[in-house]
N, CA and C atoms of all chains as a GROMACS GRO file, in nm:
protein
  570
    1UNK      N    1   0.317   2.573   2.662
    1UNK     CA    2   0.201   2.483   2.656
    1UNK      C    3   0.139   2.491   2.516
    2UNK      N    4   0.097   2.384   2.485
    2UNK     CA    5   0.116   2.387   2.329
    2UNK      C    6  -0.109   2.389   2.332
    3UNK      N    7  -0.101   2.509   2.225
    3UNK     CA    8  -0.259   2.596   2.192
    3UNK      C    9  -0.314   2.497   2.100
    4UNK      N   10  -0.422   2.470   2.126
    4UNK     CA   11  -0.497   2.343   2.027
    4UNK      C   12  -0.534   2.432   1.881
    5UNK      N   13  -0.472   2.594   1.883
    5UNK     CA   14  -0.479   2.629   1.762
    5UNK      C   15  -0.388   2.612   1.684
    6UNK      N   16  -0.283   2.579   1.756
    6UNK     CA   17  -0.196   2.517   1.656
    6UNK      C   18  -0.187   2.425   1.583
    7UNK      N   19  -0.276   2.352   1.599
    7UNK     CA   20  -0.300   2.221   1.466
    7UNK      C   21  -0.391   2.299   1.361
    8UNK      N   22  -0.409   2.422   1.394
    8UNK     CA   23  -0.540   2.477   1.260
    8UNK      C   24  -0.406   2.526   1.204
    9UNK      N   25  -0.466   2.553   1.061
    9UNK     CA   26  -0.330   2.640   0.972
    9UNK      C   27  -0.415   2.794   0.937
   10UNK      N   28  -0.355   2.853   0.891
   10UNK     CA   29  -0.442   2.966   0.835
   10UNK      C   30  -0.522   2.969   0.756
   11UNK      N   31  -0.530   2.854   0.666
   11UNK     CA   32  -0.652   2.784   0.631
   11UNK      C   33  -0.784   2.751   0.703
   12UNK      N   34  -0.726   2.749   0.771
   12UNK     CA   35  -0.859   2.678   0.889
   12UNK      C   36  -0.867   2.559   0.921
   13UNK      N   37  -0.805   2.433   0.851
   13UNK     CA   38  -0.866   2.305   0.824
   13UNK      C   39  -0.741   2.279   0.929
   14UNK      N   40  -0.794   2.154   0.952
   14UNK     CA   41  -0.743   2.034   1.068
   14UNK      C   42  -0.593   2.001   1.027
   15UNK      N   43  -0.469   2.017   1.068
   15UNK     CA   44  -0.386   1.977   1.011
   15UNK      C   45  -0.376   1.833   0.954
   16UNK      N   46  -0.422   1.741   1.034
   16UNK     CA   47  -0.422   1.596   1.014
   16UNK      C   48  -0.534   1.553   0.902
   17UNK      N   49  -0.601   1.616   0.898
   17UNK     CA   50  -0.710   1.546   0.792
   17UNK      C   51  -0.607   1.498   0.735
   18UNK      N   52  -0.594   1.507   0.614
   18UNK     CA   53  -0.516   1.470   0.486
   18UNK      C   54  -0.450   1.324   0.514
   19UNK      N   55  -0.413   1.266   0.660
   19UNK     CA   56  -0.324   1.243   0.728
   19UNK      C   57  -0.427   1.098   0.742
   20UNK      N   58  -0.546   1.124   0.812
   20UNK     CA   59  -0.700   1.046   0.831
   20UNK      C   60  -0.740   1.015   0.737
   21UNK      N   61  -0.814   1.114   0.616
   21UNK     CA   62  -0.850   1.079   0.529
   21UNK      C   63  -0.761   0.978   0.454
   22UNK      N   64  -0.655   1.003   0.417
   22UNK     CA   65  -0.596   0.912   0.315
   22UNK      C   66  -0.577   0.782   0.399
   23UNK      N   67  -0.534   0.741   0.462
   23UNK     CA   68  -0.542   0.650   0.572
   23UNK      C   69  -0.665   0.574   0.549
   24UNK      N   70  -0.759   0.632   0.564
   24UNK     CA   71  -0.953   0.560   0.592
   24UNK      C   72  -0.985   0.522   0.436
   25UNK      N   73  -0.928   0.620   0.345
   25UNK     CA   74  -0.959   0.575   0.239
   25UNK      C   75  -0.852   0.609   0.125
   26UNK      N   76  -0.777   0.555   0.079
   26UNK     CA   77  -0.630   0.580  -0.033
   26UNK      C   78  -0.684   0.649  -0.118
   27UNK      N   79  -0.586   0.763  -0.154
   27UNK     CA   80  -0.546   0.861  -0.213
   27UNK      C   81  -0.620   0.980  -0.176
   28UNK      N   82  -0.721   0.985  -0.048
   28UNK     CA   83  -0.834   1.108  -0.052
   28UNK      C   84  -0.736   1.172   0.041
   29UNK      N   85  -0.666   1.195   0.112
   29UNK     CA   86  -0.572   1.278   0.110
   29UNK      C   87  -0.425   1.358   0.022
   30UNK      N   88  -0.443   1.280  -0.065
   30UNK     CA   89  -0.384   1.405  -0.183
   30UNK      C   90  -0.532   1.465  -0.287
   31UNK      N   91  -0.629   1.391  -0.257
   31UNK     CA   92  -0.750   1.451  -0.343
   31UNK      C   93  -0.814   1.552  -0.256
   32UNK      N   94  -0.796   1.566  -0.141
   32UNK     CA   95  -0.826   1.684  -0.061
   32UNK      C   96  -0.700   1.802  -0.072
   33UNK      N   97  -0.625   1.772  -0.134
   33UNK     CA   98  -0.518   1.879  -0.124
   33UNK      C   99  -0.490   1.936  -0.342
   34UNK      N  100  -0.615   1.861  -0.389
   34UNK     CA  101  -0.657   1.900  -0.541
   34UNK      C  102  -0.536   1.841  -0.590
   35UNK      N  103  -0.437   1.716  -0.549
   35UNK     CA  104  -0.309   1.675  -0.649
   35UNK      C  105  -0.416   1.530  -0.698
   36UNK      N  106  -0.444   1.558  -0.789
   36UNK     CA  107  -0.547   1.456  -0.880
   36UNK      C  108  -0.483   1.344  -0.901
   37UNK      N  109  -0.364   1.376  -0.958
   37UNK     CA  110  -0.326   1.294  -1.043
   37UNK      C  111  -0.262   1.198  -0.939
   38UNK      N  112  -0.174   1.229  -0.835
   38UNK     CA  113  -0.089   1.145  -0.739
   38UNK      C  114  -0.217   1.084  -0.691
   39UNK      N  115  -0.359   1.166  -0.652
   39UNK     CA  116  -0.429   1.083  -0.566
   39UNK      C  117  -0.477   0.946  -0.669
   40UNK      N  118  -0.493   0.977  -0.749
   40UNK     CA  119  -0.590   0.921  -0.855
   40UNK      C  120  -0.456   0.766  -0.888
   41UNK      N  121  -0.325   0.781  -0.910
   41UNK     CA  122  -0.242   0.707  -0.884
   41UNK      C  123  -0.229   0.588  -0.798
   42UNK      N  124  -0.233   0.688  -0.675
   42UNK     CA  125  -0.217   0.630  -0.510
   42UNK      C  126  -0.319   0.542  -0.525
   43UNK      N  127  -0.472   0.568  -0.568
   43UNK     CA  128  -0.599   0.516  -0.517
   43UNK      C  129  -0.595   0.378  -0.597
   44UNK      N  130  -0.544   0.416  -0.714
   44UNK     CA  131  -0.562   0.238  -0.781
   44UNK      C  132  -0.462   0.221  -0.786
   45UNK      N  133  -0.413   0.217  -0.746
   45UNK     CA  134  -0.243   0.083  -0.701
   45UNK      C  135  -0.295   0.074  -0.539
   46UNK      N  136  -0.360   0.114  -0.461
   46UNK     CA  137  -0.363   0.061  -0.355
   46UNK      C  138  -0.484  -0.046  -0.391
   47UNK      N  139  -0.582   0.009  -0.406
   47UNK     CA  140  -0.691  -0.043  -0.456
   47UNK      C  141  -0.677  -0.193  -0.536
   48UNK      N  142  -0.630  -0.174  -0.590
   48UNK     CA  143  -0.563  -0.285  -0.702
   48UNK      C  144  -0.515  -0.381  -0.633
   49UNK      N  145  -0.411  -0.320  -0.583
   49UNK     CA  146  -0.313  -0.466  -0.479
   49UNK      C  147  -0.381  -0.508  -0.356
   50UNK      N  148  -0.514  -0.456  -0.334
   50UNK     CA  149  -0.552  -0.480  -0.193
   50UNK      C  150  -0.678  -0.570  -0.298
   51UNK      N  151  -0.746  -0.544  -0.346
   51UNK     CA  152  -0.858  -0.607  -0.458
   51UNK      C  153  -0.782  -0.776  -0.500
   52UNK      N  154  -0.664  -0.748  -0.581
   52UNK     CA  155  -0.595  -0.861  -0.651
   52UNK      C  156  -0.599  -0.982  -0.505
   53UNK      N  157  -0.528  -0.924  -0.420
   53UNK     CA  158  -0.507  -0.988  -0.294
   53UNK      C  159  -0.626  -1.065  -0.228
   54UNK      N  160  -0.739  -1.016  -0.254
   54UNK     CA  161  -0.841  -1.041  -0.195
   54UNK      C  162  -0.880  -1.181  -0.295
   55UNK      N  163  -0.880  -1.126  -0.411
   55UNK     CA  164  -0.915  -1.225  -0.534
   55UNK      C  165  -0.832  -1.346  -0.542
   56UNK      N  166  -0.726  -1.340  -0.478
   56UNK     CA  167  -0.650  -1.438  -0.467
   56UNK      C  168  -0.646  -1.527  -0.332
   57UNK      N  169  -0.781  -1.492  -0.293
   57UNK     CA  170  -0.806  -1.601  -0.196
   57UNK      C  171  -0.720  -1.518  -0.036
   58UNK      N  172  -0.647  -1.445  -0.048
   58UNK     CA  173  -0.531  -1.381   0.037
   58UNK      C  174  -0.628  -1.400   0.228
   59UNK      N  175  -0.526  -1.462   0.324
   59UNK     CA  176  -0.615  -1.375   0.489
   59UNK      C  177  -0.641  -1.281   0.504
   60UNK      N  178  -0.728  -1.220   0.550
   60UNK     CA  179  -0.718  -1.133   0.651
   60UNK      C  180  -0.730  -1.152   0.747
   61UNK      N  181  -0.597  -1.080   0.862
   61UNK     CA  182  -0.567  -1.109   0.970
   61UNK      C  183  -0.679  -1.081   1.089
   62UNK      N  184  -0.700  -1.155   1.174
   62UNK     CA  185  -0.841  -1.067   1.269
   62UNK      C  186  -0.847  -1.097   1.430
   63UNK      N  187  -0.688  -1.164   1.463
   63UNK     CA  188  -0.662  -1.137   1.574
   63UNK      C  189  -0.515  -1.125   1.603
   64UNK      N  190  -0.430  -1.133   1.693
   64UNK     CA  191  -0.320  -1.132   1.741
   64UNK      C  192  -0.263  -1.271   1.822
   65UNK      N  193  -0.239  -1.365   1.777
   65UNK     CA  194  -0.202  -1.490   1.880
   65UNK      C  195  -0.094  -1.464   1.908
   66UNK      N  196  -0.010  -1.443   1.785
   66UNK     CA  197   0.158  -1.434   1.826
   66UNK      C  198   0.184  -1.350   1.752
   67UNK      N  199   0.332  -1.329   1.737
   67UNK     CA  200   0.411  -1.188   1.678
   67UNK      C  201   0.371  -1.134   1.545
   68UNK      N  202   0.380  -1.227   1.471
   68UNK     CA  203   0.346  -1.265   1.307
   68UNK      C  204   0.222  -1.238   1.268
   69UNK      N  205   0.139  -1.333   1.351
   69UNK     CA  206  -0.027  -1.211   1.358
   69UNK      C  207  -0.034  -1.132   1.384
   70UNK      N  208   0.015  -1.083   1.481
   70UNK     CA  209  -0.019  -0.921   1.554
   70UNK      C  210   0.055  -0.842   1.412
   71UNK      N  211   0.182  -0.871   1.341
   71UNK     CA  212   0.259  -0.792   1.257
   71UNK      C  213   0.119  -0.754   1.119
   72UNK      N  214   0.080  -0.860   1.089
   72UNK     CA  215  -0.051  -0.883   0.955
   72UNK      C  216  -0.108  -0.791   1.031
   73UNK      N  217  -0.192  -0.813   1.091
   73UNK     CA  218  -0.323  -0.740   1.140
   73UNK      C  219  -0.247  -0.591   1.176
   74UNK      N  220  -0.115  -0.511   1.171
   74UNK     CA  221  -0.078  -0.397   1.189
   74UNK      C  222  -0.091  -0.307   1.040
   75UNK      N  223  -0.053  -0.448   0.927
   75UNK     CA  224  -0.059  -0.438   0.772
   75UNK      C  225  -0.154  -0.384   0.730
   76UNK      N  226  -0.221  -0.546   0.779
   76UNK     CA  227  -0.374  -0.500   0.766
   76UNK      C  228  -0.453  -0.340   0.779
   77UNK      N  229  -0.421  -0.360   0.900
   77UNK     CA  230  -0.544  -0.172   0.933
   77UNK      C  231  -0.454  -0.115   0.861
   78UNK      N  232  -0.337  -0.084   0.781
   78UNK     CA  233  -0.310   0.057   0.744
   78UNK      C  234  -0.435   0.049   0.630
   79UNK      N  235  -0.527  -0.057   0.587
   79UNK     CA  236  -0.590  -0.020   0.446
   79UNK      C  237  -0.683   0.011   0.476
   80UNK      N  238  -0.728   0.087   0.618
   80UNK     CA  239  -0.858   0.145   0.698
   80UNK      C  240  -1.001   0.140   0.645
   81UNK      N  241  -1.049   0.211   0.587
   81UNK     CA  242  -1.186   0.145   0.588
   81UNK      C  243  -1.205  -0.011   0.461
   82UNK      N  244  -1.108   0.012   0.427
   82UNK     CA  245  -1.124  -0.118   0.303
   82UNK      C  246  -1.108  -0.277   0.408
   83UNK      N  247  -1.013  -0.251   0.499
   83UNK     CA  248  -1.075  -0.350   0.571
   83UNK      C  249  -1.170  -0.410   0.704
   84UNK      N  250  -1.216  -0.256   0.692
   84UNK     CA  251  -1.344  -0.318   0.794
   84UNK      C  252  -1.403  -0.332   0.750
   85UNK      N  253  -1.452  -0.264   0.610
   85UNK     CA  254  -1.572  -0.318   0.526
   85UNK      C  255  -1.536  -0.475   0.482
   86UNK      N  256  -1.402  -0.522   0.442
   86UNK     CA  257  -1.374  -0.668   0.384
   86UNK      C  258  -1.426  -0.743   0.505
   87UNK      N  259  -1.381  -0.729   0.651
   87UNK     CA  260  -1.418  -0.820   0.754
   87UNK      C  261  -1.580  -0.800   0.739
   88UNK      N  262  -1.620  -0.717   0.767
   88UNK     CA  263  -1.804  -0.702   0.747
   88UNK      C  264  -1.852  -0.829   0.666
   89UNK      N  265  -1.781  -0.768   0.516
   89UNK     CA  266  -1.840  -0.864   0.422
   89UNK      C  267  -1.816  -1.022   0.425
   90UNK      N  268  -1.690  -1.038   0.484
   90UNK     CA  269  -1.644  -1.155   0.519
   90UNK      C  270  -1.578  -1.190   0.403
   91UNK      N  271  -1.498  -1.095   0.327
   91UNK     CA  272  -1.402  -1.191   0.227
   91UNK      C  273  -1.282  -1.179   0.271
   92UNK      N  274  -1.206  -1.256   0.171
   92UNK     CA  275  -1.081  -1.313   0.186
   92UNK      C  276  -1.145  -1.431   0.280
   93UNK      N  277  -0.969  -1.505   0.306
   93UNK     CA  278  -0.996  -1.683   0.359
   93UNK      C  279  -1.004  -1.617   0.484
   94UNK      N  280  -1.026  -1.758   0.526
   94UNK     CA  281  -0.975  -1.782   0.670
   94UNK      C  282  -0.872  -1.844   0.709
   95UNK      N  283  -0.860  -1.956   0.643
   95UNK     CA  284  -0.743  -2.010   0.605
   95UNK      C  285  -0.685  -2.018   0.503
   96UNK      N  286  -0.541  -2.032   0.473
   96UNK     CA  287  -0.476  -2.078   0.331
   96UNK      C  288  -0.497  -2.189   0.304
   97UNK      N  289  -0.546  -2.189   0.170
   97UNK     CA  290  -0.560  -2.312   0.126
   97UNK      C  291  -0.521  -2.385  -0.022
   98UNK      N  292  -0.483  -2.224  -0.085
   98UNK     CA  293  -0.387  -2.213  -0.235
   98UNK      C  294  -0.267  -2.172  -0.212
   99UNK      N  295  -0.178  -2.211  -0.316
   99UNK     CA  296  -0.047  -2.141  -0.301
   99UNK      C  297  -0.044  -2.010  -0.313
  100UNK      N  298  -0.201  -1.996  -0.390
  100UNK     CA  299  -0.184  -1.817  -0.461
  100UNK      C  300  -0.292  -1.720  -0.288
  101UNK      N  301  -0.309  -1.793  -0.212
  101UNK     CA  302  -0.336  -1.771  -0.114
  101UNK      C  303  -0.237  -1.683  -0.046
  102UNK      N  304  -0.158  -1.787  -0.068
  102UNK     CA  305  -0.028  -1.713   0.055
  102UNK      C  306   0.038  -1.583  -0.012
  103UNK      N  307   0.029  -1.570  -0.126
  103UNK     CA  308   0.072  -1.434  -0.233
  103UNK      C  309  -0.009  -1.321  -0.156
  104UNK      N  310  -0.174  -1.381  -0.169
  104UNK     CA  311  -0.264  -1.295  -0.184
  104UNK      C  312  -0.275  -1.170  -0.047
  105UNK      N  313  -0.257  -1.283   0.066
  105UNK     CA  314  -0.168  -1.237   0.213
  105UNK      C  315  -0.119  -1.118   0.206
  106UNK      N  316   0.038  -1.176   0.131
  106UNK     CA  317   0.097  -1.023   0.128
  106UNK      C  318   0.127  -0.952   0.054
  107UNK      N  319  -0.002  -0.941  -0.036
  107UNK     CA  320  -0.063  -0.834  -0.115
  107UNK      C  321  -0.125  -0.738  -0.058
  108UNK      N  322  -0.233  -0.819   0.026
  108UNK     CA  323  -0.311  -0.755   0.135
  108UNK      C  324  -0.239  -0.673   0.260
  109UNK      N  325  -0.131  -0.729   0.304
  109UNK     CA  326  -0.066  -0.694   0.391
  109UNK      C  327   0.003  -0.513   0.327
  110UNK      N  328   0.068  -0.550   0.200
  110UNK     CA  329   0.171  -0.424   0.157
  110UNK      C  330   0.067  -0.327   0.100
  111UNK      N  331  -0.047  -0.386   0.055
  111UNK     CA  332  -0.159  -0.236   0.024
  111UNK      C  333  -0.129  -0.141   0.139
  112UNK      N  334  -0.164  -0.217   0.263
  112UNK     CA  335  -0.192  -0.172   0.374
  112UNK      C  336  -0.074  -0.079   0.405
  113UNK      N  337   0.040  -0.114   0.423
  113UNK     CA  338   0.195  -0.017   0.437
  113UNK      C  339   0.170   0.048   0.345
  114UNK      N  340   0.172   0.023   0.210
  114UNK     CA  341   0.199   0.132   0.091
  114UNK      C  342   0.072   0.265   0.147
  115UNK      N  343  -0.016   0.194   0.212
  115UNK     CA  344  -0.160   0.334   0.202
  115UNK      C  345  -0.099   0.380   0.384
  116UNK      N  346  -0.032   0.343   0.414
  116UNK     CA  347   0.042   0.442   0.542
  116UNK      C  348   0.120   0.552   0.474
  117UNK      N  349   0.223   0.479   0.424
  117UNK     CA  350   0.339   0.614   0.327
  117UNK      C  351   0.265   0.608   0.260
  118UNK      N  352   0.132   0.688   0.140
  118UNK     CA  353   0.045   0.792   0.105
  118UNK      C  354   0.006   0.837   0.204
  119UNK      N  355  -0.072   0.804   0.311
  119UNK     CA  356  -0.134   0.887   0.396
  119UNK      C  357  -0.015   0.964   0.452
  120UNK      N  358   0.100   0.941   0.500
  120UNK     CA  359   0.204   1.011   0.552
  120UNK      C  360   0.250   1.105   0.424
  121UNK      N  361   0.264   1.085   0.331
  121UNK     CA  362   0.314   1.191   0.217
  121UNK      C  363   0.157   1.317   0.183
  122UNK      N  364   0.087   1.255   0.212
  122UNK     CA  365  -0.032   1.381   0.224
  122UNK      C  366  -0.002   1.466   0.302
  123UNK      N  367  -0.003   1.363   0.437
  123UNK     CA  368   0.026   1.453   0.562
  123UNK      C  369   0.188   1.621   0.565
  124UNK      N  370   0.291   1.532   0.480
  124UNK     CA  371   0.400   1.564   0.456
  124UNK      C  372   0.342   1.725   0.327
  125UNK      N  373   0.295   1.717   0.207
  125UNK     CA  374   0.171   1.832   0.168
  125UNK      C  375   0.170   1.936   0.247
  126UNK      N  376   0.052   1.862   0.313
  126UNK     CA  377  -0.007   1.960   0.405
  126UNK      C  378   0.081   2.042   0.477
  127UNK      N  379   0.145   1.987   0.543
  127UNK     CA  380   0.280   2.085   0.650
  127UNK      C  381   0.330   2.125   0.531
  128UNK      N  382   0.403   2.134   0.402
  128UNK     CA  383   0.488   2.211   0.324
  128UNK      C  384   0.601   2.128   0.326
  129UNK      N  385   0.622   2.031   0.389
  129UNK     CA  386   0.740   1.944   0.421
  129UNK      C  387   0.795   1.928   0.263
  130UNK      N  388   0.691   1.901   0.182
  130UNK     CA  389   0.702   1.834   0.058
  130UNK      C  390   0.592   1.900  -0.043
  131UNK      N  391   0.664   1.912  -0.165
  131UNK     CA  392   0.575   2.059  -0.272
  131UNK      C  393   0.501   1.922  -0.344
  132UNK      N  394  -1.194  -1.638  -0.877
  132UNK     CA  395  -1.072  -1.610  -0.802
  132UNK      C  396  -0.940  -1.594  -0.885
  133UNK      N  397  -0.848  -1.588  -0.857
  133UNK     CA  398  -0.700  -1.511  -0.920
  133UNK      C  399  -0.654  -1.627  -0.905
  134UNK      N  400  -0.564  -1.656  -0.991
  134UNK     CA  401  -0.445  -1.795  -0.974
  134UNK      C  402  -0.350  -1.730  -1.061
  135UNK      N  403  -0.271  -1.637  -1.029
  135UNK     CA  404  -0.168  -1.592  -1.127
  135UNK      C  405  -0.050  -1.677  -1.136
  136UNK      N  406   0.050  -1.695  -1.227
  136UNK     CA  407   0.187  -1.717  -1.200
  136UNK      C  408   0.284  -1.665  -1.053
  137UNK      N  409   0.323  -1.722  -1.045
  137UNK     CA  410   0.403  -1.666  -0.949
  137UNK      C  411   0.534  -1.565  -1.033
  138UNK      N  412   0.530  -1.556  -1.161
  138UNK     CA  413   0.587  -1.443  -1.180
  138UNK      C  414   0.503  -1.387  -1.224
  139UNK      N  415   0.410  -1.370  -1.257
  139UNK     CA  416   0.300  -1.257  -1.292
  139UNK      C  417   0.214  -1.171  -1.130
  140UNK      N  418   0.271  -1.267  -1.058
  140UNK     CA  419   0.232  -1.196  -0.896
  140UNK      C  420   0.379  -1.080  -0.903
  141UNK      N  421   0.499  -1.147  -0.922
  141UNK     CA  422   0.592  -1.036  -0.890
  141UNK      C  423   0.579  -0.916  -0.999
  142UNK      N  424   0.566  -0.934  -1.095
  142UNK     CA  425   0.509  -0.784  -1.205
  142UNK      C  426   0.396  -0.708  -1.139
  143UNK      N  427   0.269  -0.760  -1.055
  143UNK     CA  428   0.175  -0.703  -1.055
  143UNK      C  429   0.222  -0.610  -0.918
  144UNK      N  430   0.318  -0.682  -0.785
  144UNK     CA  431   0.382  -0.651  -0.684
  144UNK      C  432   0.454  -0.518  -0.715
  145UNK      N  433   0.552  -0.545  -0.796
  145UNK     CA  434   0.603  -0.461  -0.863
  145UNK      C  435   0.586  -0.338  -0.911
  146UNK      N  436   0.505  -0.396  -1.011
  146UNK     CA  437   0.418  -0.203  -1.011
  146UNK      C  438   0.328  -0.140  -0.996
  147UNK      N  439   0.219  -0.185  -0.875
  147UNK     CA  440   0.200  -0.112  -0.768
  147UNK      C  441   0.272  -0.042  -0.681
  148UNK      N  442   0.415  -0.111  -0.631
  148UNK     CA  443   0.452  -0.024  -0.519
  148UNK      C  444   0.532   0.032  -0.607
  149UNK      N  445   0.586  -0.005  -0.697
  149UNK     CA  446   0.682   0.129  -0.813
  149UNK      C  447   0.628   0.256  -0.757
  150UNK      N  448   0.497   0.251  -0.800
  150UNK     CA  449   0.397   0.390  -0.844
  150UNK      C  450   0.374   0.443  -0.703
  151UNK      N  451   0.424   0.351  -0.602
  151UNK     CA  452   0.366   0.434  -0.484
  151UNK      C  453   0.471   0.499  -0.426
  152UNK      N  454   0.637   0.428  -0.446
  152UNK     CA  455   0.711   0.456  -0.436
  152UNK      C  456   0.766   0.550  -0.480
  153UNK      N  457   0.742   0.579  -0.625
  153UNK     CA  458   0.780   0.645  -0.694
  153UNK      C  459   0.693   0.820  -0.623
  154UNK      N  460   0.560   0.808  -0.615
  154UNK     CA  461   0.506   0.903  -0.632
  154UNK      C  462   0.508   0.984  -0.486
  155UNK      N  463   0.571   0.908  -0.389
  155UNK     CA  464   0.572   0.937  -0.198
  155UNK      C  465   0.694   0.951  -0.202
  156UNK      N  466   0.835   0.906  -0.282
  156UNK     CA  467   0.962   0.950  -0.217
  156UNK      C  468   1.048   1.059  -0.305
  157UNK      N  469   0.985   1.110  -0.393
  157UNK     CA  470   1.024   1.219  -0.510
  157UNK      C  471   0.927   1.317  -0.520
  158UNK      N  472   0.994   1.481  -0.565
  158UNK     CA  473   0.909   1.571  -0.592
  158UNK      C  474   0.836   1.622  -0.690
  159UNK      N  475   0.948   1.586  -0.794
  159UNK     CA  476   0.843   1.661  -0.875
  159UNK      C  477   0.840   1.517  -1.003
  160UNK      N  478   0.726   1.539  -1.086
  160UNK     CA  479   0.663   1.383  -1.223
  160UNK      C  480   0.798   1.370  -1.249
  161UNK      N  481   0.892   1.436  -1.322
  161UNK     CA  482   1.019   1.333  -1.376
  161UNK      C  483   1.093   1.287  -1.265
  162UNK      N  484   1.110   1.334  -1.185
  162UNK     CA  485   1.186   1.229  -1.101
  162UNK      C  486   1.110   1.116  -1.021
  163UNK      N  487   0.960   1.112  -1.039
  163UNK     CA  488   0.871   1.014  -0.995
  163UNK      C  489   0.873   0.930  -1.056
  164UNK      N  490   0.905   0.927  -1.192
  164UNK     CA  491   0.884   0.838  -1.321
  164UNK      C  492   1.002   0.751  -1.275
  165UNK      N  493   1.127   0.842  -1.283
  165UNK     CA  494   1.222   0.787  -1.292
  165UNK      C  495   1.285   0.707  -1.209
  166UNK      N  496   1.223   0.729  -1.032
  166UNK     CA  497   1.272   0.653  -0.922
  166UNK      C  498   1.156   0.547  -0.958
  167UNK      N  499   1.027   0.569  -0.963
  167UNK     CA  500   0.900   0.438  -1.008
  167UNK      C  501   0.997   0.319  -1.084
  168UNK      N  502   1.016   0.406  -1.194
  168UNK     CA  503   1.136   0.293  -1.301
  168UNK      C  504   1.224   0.203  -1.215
  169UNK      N  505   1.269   0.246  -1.193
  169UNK     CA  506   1.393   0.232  -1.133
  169UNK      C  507   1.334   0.137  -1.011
  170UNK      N  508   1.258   0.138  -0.911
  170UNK     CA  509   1.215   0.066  -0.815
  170UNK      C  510   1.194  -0.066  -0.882
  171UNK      N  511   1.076  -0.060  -0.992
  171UNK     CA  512   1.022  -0.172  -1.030
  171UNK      C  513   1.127  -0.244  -1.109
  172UNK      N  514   1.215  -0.189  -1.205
  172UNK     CA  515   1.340  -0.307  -1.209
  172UNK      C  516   1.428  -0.343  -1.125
  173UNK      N  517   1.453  -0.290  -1.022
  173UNK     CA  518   1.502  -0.364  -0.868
  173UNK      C  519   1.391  -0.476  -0.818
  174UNK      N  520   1.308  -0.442  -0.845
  174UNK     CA  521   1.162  -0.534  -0.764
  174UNK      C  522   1.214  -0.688  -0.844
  175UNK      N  523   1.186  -0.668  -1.001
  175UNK     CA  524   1.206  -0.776  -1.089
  175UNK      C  525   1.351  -0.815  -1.071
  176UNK      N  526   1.421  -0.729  -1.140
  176UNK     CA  527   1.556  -0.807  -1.150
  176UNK      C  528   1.595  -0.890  -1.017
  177UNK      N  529   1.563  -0.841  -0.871
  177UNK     CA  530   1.620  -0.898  -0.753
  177UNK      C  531   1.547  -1.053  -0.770
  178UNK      N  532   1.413  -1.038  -0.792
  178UNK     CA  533   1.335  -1.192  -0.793
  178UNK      C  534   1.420  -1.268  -0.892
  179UNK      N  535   1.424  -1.208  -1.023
  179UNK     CA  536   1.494  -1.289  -1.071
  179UNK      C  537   1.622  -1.362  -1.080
  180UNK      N  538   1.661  -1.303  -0.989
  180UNK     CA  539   1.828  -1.303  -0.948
  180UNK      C  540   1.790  -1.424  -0.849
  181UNK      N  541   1.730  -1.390  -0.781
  181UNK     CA  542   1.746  -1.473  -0.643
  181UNK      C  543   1.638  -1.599  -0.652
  182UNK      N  544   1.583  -1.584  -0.768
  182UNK     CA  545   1.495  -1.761  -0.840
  182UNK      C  546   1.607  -1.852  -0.914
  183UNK      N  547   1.670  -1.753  -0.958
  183UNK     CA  548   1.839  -1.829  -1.051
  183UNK      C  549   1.877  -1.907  -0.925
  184UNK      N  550   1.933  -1.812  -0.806
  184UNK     CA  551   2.028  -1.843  -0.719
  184UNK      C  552   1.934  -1.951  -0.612
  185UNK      N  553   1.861  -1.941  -0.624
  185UNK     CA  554   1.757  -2.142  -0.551
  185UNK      C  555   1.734  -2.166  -0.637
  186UNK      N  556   1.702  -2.151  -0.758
  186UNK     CA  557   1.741  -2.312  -0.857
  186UNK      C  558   1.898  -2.342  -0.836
  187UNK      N  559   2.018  -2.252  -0.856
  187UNK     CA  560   2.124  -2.360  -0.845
  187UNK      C  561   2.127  -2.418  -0.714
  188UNK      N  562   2.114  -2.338  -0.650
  188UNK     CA  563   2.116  -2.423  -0.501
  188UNK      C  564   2.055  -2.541  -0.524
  189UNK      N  565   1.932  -2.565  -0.556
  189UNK     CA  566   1.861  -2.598  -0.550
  189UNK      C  567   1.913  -2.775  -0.651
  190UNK      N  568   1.964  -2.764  -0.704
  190UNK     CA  569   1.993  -2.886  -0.826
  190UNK      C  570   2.094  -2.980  -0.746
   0.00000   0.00000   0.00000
C-alpha cells in the first residue's frame, strides 16, 4: 500500500511541485530547482510564443463542440495560468478573422504543449531521472 | 497587432520550440545547443522544402 510519504523526498518538498509550478506558470519549475538559466530560457520562449500568438489576433479555445476543439482547448490549458488570466481579460479573437489569426492559433496552441514538456522535464529534475 | 510574414511566423515558430526542445530533450548546454540547432534547421528547411513542393504542384 503505497505511504503518502512517499511523494515527500528527503528534502521534504512535494515531489510534484516542480511538476505544478512549471505547468501554472513556465519555467518556475526549473527556477524552483535554482537551474536559472533553462528556467529563464523555458520562460521566454514560452512566453513569447504564447504573447506573439495572442498579438496576432490567435483563438482561444473555450469550449469543446467537436474533436478539434476539445484538441485546442487541451493545448490551450497546458499554458495554465497564462490562460485563465487571457480568458479573464478577454484577449485573443473569438473568431478568425486574419490570415495571421489562424498562425496566431497555433502559436497559442504549441506554447501550451511546449510548457507541458518543461513542466514534465522539471518534474523529470526533481526525481533524478535527468541531471 | 502582429501581421508577420508567413515566413517570419516560421523563424519565430522555429526558435522557440528549438530552445525548448533543445533544452527538455538533452543533458548537458553543448548538446542543448546542438540538438536546439539542429531542430530549428529541420523546422526551416522542412517549410521550405515543402513551400517549393506546393508551388510546383501548385503551377
Amino acid at each position: 500500500m503505497a505511504n503518502p510519504q512517499d511523494k515527500k523526498t528527503a528534502a521534504g518538498g512535494f515531489i510534484y511541485l516542480p511538476l505544478i509550478a512549471g505547468w501554472l506558470v513556465p519555467g518556475a519549475g526549473h527556477f524552483l530547482q535554482r537551474k536559472w538559466g533553462r528556467g529563464a530560457l523555458l520562460s521566454v520562449s514560452i512566453l513569447a510564443m504564447f504573447s506573439i500568438g495572442i498579438a496576432m489576433q490567435g483563438k482561444l479555445y473555450a469550449g469543446a463542440h467537436d474533436i478539434l476543439e476539445m484538441l485546442g482547448l487541451a493545448g490551450d490549458l497546458g499554458n495554465g495560468l497564462l490562460y485563465v488570466v487571457s480568458r479573464a481579460a478577454g484577449w485573443g479573437a473569438d473568431q478568425i478573422t486574419v490570415t495571421t489569426g489562424d498562425y496566431g492559433t497555433r502559436f497559442i496552441v504549441v506554447a501550451g504543449l511546449l510548457n507541458i514538456i518543461a513542466a514534465v522535464d522539471a518534474h523529470n529534475l526533481r526525481t533524478g531521472r535527468k541531471s | 497587432m502582429l501581421h508577420p510574414s508567413h515566413f517570419t511566423a516560421v523563424l519565430l515558430f522555429a526558435l522557440f520550440a528549438s530552445v525548448v526542445f533543445g533544452i527538455t530533450q538533452r543533458d548537458t548546454p553543448r548538446r542543448m545547443i546542438r540538438y536546439g540547432a539542429y531542430c530549428f534547421v529541420l523546422f526551416v528547411g522542412a517549410a521550405i522544402a515543402l513551400s517549393w513542393l506546393m508551388f510546383l504542384i501548385a503551377r
